[in-house]
N, C-alpha and C positions, 0 to 999 in steps of 0.2 A: 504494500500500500504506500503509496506517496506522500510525502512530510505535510502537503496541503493536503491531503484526506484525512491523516492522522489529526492534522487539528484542526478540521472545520468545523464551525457550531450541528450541535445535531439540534437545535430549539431555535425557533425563528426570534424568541425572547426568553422563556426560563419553559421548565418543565411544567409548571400550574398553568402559564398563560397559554401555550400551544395547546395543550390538552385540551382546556377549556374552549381555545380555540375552534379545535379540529373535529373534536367530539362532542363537548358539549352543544355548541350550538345548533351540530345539526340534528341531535337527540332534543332539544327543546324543539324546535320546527316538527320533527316529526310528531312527537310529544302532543301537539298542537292542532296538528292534523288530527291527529287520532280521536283526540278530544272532541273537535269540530263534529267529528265522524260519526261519533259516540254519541253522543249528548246533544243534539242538531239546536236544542232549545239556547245554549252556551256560546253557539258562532258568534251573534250581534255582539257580545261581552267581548269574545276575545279579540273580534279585528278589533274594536275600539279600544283594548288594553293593546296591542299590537301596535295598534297607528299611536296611540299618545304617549307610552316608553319606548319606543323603537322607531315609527316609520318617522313621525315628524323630529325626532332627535338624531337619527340618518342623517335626513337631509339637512338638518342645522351642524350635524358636526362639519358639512364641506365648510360653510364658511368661517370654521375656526381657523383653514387656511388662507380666509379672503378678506377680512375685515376685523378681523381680531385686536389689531393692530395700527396703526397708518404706514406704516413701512409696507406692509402686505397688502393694505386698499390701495400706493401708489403702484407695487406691484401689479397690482390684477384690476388695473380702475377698467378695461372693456370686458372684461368680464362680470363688473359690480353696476356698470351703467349703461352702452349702448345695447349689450346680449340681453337683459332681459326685456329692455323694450323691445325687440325683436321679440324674443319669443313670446311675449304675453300678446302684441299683434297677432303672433300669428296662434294663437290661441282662440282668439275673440273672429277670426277670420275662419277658421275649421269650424269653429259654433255655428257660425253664421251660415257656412255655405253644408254641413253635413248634419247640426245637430251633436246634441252628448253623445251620440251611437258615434261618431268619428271620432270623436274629444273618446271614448272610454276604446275605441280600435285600437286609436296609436297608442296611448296609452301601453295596451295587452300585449302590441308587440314588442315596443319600443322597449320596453321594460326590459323582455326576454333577451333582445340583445345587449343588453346593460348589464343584468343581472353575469351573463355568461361571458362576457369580455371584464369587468372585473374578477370572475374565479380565474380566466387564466393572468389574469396579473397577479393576482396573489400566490395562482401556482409553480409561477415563473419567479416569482420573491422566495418564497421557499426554494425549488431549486435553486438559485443564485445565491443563497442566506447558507444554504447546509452544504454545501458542493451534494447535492443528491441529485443524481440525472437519472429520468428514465431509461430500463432498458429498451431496445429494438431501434427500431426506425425512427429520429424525428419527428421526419414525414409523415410516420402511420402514426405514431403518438397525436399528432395535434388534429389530424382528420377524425381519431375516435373520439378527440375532447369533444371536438364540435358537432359532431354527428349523432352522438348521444342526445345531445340536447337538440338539437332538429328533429331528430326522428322522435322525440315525444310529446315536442309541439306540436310536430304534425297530426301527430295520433292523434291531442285533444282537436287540434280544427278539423280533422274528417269524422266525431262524432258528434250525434244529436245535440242539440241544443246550445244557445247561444247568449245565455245571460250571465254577466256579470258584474255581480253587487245591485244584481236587480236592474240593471241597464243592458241591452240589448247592444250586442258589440259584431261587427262583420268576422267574418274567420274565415278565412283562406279556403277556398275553392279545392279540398285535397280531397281526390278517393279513396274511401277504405282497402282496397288494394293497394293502393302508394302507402300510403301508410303504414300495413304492415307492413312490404316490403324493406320498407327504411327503418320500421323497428327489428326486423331480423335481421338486415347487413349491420346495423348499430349493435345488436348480439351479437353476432359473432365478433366483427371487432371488438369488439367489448371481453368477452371470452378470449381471446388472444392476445389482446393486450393485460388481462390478469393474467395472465399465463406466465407471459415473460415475467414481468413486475415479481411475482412469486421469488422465478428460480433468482431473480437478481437481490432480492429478498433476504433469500435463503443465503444467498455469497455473502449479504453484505455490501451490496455496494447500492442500495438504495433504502434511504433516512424511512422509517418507520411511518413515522409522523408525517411526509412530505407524501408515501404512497396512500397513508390514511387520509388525509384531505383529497388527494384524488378520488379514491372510491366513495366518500362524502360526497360530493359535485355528481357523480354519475347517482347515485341514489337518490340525491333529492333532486333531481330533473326526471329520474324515471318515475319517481315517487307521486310529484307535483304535478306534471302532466300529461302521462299515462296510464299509472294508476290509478288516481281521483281521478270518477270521472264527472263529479260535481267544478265547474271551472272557479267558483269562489272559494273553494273549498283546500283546491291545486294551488291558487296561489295563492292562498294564508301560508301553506307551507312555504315557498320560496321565498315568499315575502318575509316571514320571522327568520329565515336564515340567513338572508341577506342585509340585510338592517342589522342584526346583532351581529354579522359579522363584520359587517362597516364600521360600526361603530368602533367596534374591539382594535382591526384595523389602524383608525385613525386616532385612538388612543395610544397603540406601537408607535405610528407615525410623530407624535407630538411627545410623547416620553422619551424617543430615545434623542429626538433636535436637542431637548436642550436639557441631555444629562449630566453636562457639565454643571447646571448651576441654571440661578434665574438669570436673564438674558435682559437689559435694561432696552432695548429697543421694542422688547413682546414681552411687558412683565407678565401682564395677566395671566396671558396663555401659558409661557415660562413656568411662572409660579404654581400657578393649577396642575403640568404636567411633571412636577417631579414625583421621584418613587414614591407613594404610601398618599400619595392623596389622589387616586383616581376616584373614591367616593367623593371630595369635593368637584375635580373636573366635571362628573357625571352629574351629577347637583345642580352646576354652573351652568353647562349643557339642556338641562329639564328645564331650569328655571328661564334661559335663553329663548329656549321654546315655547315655553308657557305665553310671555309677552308678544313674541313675535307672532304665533298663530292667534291669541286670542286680540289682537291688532287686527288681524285680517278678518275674524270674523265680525268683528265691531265696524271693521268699514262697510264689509257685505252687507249687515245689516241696513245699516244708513242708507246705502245709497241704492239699495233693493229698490226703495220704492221709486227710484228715477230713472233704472233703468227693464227693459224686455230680459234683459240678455241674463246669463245665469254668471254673476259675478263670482260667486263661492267657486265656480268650477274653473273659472279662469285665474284665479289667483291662486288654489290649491295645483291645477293641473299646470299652471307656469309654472311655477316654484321647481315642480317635482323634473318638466322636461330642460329648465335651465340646469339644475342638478345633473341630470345627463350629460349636459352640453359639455360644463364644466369638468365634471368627472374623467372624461373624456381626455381633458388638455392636462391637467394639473398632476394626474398622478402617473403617466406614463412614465415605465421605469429607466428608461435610457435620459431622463434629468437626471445633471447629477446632485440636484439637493434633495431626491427621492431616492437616490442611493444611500448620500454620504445619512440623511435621517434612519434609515432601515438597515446600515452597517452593511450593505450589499457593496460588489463591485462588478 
């Protein structure tokens, strides 16, 4: 074994917090699901305990990297002021020309490639974090990632029915023959690539923890949207696993910037993210939340009664696709201040 194997991190951060990471989260999602499943009467509770510790705390932790600060709002000022007037236009513009039925489409999809372009960043941070590389092909490595999770979206859009959260959403035009088809090439791929992963397993030359987040990702995609075949139901599960793992995430992200000490240009944040006070960052975060959505809802209100148009849906459903937008630019791992923070190189 090589002196860089010999002492690569085998823990993205310690042995509690991967754990938690890697298994915890996607056992509470399931956990979630199950529940949903179970007890149909408990859904309405949980998305709303889901969306007010998780989904709107998600998307307020992005801009702990955008506004936190003034150093970081001159950094990111087009992404704090020209992008979301774009995008809340063109919010109010889908309303207009499709209805909530297109506002809650893109939404269903958009999501799905959000949700699965962030697991492979973080799968690609673990590998890059542990020296743990897949065995076999690249190539076939990264076609099964992504093929798993199409082939089970597909599955849910070539079955009956079409509401979600009680809103009537379009779904992709796929025949139950394609669909299977692409969930049995996604098995076998899938069976082949545990295959190898095993014997490389078995040698040692691949991180524990780095192949358990992978079979995590294939589970809850086959879980969330070919298993459930309730579609609000499929994605409470992805939904709670993606949120808690963002969150956890960008908690890594912000502990390890400034483990040196508080940082006098970003006290707040500084201060909040050193060791043993992630209960108050978390805190600072809820509480962050708390004013910022219940601000939005206090305007919806007011100004409900001068407008047609459904205000609530455009400022919840901007929020969520600027979130995207962002996501998108800020944490791609070839920056090198998303490196030198996650101790990658």
């Amino acid at each position: 074994m090589s002196a860089i194997a010999e002492t690569a991190p085998i823990y993205m951060r310690s042995q509690r917090f991967d754990r938690l990471f890697v298994l915890g989260i996607p056992l509470l999602a399931l956990a979630m699901g199950a529940l949903a499943l179970g007890v149909p009467r408990y859904v309405v509770l949980i998305i709303s305990l889901d969306l007010a510790l998780l989904g709107y705390h998600h998307v307020i932790s992005t801009y702990t990297r955008l506004l936190f600060d003034l150093k970081s709002a001159r950094q990111h000022w087009a992404l704090l002021l020209p992008l979301p007037v774009a995008v809340f236009a063109g919010v109010y513009l889908l309303i207009r020309l499709g209805g909530l039925t297109a506002v809650a489409t893109l939404y269903m999809h958009w999501q799905w490639y959000h949700y699965t372009r962030q697991s492979e960043g973080i799968n690609k941070a673990y590998g890059m974090k542990t020296r743990s590389a897949q065995a076999g092909s690249p190539g076939f490595n990264r076609l099964t990632f992504y093929l798993v999770p199409v082939a089970a979206f597909l599955t849910m859009s070539a079955r009956p029915g079409s509401t979600f959260l009680s809103i009537e959403i379009w779904k992709l035009p796929v025949p139950q023959w394609l669909a299977l088809a692409m969930l049995a090439a996604a098995g076998a791929c899938l069976a082949w690539w545990l295959w190898t992963q095993l014997r490389a397993l078995r040698d040692g030359t691949l991180g524990r923890l780095h192949f358990a987040y992978l079979c995590s990702h294939y589970l809850i995609y086959l879980v969330a949207y070919a298993a459930i075949r309730d579609i609000t139901t499929g994605w409470l599960v992805i939904n709670v696993w993606h949120n808690a793992q963002y969150i956890a995430f960008v908690w890594l992200f912000n502990s390890n910037q400034f483990k040196g000490g508080v940082n006098p240009e970003q006290r707040a944040l500084s201060w909040l993210s050193q060791e043993g006070r992630w209960p108050l960052y978390l805190l600072a975060c809820l509480a962050l939340t708390g004013v910022v959505y219940r601000a939005i809802d206090l305007s919806n209100a007011y100004f409900a009664n001068y407008t047609l148009v459904p205000l609530v849906v455009i400022a919840y459903q901007g929020i969520n696709f600027h979130h995207y937008i962002v996501d998108s630019i800020i944490w791609k791992l070839r920056k090198r201040d998303v490196q030198s923070a996650l101790k990658i190189g």
